[in-house]
N, C-alpha and C positions, 0 to 999 in steps of 0.2 A: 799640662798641669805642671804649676813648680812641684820644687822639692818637698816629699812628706815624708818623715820619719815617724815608727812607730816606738812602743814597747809596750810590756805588762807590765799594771799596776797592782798593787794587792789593797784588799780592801776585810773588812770583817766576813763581808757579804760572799767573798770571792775575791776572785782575781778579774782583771777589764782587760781590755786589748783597747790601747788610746794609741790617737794621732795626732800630730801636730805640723804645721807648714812651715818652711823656712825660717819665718817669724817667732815662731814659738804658738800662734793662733792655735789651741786646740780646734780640728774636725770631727773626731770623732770619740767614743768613748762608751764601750759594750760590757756588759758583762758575760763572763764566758760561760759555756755550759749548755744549759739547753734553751739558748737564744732560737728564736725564732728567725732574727734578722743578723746573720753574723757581719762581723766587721766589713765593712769592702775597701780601705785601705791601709788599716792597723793590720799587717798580715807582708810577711815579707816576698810577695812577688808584686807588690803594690806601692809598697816604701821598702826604704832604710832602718836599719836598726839603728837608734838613736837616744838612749835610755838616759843619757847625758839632760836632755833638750825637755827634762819631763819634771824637773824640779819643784816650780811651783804646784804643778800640778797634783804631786805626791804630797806636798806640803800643806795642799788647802784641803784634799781627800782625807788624809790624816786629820786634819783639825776637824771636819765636819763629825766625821766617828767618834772622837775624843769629846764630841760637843760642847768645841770650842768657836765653832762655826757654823753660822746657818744658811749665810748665802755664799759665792765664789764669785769672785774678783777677777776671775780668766779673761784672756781675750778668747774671744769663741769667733769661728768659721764656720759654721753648719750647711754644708751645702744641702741646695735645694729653691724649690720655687718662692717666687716672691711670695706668694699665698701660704705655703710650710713655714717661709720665714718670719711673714706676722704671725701664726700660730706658736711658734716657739719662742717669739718674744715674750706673748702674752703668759706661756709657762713661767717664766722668768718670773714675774709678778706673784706666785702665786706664793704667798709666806711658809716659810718652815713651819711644822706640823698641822697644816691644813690642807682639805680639801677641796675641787670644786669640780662640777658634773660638766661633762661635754655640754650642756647646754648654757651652762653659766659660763664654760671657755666660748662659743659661740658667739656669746651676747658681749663678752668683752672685747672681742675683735671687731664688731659690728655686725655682724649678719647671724641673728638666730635661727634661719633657714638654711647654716650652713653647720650643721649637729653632723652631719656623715663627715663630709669634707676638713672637716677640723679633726674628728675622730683618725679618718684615714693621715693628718700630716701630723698627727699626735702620734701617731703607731711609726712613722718613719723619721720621726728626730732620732740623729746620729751621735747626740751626746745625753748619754741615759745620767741621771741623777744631778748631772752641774744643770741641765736643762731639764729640770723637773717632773718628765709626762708622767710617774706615778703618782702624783699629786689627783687626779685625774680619773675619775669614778662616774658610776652609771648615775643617773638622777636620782634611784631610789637608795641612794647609797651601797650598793652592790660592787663589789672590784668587779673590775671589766680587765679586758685583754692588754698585757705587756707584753712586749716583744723578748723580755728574757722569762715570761712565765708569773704564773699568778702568786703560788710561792714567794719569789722574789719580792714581788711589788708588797706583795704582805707584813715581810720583813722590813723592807723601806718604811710603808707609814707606820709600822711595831715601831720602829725606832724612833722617827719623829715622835710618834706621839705615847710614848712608853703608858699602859695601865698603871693604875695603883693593884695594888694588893688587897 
């Protein structure tokens, strides 16, 4: 593998442990705490410290909280299978303050017999929030499992979709 530098980013939500490859391509992007799936190359016996290399990245993070931004403009690397990698694309689509059940991610990639298998490459995308899987709910509108915690995910669509009073 080339070269990957890491750093921490801070966020309202927390702090992240993000990655990025020689190019600046973010791979990954965790929130810290009581993650379920911690980083596996944001982490320095894995990369470089590289805090320099993480500017836009801090830049579009920032705007998305200040909401002044709803989508990210990154380059993204997400490693993983061809099959994770159409599932994460399909995230991508998925609009700022909205929902959609694993079975309606399913049917967007093409195969609605594939409700586990989208679930399962939904819970190991590497870049939490710029790749959307909170978006991401049971059929009956119930949250379902994030890999940083239900909590978390809570607060994500709290914010997208703030209540009135």
């Amino acid at each position: 593998m080339d070269a990957v530098f890491y750093d921490i980013v801070s966020t309202p939500l927390g702090a992240v442990t993000a990655a990025v490859d020689a190019d600046g391509a973010l791979m990954e992007f965790h929130f810290m705490g009581e993650s379920r799936h911690p980083a596996k190359l944001a982490r320095p016996e894995a990369a470089e410290h590289g805090p320099g290399r993480f500017d836009a990245v801090r830049r579009q993070v920032d705007e998305f909280f200040a909401r002044r931004r709803e989508t990210f403009d990154l380059v993204l690397k997400p490693q993983g299978t061809p099959f994770q990698q159409k599932v994460w694309r399909a995230l991508c689509d998925i609009p700022f303050g909205r929902t959609i059940s694993y079975q309606q991610l399913a049917i967007a990639i093409g195969d609605i017999n594939a409700m586990r298998a989208v679930g399962a490459a939904n819970g190991r995308n590497p870049i939490w929030l710029i790749i959307p899987c909170h978006r991401v709910i049971g059929k009956d509108g119930s949250l379902t499992g994030y890999g940083g915690g239900l909590p978390l995910k809570r607060a994500l669509l709290d914010f997208e979709t703030p209540r009135l009073l």
